[in-house]
C-alpha beads as a LAMMPS data file, in Angstrom:
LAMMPS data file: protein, C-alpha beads

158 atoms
157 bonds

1 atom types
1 bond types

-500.0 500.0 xlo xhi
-500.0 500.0 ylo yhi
-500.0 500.0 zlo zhi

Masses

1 110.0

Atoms # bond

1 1 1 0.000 0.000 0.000
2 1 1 0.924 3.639 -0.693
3 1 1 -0.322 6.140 1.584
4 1 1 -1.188 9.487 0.144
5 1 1 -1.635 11.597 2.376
6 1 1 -4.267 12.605 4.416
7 1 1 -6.025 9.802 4.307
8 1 1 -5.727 8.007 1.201
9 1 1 -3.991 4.760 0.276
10 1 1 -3.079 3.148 -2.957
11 1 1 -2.763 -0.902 -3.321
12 1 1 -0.604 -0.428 -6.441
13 1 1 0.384 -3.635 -8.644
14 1 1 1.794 -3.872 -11.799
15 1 1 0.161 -6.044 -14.749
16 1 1 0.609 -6.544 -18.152
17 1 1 1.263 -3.259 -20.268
18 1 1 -0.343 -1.321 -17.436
19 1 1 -0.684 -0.685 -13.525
20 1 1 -3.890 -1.652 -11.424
21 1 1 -4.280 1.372 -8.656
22 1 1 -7.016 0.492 -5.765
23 1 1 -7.794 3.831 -4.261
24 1 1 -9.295 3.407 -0.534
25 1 1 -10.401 6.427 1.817
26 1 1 -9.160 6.078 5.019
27 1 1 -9.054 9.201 7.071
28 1 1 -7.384 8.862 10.667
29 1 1 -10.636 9.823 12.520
30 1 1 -13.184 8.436 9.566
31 1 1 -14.774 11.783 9.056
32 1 1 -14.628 13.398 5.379
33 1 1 -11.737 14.774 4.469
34 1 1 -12.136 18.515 3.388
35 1 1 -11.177 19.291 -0.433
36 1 1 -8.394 21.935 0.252
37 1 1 -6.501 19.404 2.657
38 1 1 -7.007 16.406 0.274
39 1 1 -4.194 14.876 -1.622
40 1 1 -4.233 15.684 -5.354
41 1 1 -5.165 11.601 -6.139
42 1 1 -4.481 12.340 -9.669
43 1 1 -0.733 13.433 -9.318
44 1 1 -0.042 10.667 -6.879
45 1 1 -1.543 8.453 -9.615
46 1 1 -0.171 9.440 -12.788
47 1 1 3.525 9.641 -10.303
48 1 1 2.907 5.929 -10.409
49 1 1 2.339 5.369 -14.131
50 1 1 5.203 7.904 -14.586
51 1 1 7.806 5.194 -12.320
52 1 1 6.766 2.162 -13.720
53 1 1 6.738 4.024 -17.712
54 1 1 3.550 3.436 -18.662
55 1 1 0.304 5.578 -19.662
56 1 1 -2.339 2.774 -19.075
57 1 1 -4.161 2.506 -16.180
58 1 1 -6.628 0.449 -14.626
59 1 1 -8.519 1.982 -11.746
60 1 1 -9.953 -0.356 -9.396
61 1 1 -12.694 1.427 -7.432
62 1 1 -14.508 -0.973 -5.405
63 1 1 -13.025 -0.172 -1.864
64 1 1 -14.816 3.442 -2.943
65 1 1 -17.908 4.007 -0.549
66 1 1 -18.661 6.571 -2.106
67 1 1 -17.537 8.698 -5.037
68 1 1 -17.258 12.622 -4.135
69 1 1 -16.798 15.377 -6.404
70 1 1 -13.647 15.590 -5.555
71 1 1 -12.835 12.343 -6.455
72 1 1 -14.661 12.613 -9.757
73 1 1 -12.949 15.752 -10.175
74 1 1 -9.378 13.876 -9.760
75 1 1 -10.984 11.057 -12.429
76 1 1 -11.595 13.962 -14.905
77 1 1 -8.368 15.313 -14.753
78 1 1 -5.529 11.757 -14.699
79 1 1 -8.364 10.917 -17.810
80 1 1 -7.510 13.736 -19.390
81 1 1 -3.281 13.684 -18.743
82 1 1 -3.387 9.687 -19.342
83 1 1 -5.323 10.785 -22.941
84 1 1 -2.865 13.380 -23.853
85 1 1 -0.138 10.876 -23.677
86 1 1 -2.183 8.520 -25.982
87 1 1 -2.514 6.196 -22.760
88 1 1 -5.717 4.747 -21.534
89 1 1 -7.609 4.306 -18.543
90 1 1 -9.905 1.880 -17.411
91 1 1 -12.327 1.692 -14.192
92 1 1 -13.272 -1.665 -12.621
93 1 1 -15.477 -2.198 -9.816
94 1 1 -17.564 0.758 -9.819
95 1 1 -20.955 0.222 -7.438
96 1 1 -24.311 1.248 -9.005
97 1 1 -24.496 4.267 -6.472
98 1 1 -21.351 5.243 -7.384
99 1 1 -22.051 4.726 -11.659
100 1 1 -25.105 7.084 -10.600
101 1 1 -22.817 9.791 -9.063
102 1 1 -20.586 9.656 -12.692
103 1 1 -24.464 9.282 -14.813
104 1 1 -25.789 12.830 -12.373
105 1 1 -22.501 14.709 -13.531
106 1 1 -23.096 13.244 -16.945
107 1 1 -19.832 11.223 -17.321
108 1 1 -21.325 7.506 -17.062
109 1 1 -19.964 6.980 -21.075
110 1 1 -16.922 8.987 -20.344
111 1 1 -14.994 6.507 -18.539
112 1 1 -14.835 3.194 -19.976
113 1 1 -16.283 0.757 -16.722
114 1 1 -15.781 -2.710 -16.075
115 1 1 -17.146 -5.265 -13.909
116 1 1 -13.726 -7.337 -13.098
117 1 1 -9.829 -5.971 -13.493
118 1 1 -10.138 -9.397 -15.645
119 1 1 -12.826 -7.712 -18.165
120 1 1 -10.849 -4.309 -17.968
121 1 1 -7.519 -5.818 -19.469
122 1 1 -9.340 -7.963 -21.994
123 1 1 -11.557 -5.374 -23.305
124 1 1 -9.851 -4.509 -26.744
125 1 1 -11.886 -1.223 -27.532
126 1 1 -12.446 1.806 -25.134
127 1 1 -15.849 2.189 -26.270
128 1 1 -16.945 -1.458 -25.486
129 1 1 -17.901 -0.923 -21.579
130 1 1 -20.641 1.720 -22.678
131 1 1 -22.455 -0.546 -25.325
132 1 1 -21.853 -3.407 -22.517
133 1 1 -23.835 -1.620 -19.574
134 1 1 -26.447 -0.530 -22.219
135 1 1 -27.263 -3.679 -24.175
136 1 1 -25.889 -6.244 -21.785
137 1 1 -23.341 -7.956 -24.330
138 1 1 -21.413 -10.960 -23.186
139 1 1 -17.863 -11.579 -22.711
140 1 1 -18.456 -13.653 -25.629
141 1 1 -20.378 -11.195 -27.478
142 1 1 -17.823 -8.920 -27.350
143 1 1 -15.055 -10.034 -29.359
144 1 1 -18.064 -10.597 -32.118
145 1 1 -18.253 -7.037 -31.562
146 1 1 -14.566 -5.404 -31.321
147 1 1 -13.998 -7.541 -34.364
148 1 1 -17.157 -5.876 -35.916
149 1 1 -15.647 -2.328 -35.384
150 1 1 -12.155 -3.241 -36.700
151 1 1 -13.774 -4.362 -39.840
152 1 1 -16.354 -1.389 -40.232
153 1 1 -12.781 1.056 -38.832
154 1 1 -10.872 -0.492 -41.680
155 1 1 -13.958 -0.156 -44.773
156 1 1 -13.704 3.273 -43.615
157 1 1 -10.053 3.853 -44.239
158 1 1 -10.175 2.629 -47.435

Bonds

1 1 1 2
2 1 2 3
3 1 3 4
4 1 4 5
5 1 5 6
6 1 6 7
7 1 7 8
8 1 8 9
9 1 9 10
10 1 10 11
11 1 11 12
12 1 12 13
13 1 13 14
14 1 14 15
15 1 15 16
16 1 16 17
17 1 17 18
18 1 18 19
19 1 19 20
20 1 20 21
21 1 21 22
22 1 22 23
23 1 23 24
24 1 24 25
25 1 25 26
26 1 26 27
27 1 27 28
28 1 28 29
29 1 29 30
30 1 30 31
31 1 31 32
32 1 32 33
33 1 33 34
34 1 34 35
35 1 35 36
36 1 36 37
37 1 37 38
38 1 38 39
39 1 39 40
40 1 40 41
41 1 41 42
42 1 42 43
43 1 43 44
44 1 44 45
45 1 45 46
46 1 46 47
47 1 47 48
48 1 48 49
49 1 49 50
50 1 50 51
51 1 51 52
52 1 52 53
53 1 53 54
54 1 54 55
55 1 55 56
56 1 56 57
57 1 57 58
58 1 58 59
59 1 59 60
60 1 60 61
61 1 61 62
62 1 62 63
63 1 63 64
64 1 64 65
65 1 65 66
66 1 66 67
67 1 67 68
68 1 68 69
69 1 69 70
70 1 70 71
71 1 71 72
72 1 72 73
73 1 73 74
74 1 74 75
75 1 75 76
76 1 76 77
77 1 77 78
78 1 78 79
79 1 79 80
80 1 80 81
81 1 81 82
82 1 82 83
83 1 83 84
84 1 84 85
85 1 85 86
86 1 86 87
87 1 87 88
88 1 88 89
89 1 89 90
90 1 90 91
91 1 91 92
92 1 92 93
93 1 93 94
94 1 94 95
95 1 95 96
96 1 96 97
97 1 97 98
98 1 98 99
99 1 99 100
100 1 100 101
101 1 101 102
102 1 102 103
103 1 103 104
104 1 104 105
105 1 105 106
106 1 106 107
107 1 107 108
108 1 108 109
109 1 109 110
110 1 110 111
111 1 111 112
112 1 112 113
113 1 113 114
114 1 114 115
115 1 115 116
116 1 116 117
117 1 117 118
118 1 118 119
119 1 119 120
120 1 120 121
121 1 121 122
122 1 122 123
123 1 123 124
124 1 124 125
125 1 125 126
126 1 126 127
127 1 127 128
128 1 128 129
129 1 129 130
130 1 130 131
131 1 131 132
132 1 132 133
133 1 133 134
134 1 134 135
135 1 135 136
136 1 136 137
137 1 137 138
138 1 138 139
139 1 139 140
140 1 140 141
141 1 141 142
142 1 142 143
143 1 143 144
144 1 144 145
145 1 145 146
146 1 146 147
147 1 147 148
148 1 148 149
149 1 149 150
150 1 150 151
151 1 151 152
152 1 152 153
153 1 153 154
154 1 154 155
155 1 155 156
156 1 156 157
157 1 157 158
């Protein structure tokens, strides 16, 4: 575990082509941390990917209670620095309360979700998690489907 402090620590693991980062709250006395004396999660994060030279991430949230603007806030911006490195960034584990915070602020399709760390590193297209959650494809469904894309991606090249 890394501590970041106040309050936050990072189970941190390394996996193929990318790093698996398990955020978990756990201020000293249990009570909400206030925004101006949190750690900046994001920079602690992409620190991590920075060390171990990658840009791909997958973000394990499940030890999340519950997901605070300020923690959505931190999502927006290592999204944005892992994109402008051409990297990518996955979320696993999300509860439904917590997919309801991102779907309120209107960023449900904006990070690609996944049920299992397992599903995160086998998805093959970033887009693949929304159609997932909204037409319930299977794991077996879905290389039908990636496979799909490449094919219409490459009719379109030509």
């Amino acid at each position: 575990m890394v501590s970041v402090s106040p309050g936050w620590e990072l189970d941190v693991e390394r996996g193929p082509d990318c790093l698996f980062v398990r955020p978990q709250n756990v201020p000293a006395d249990r009570k909400a941390i206030d925004v101006d004396d949190a750690p900046q999660l994001a920079e602690a994060v992409w620190a991590l990917l920075e060390q171990n030279f990658t840009h791909r991430l997958v973000l394990e949230l499940d030890r999340v209670e519950l997901l605070r603007s300020y923690l959505i806030g931190q999502l927006i911006l290592l999204q944005k620095r892992i994109c402008a490195h051409d990297g990518l960034m996955r979320i696993c584990g999300l509860s439904g309360a917590n997919y309801e915070s991102l779907e309120h602020c209107g960023l449900g399709s904006h990070f690609p979700q996944y049920a299992t760390r397992n599903e995160a590193v086998m998805a093959q297209s970033t887009g693949a998690a929304a159609l997932e959650r909204k037409v319930g494809l299977s794991s077996a469904s879905h290389g039908l489907y990636v496979r799909g894309l490449d094919r219409i991606a490459s009719g379109a090249a030509s």
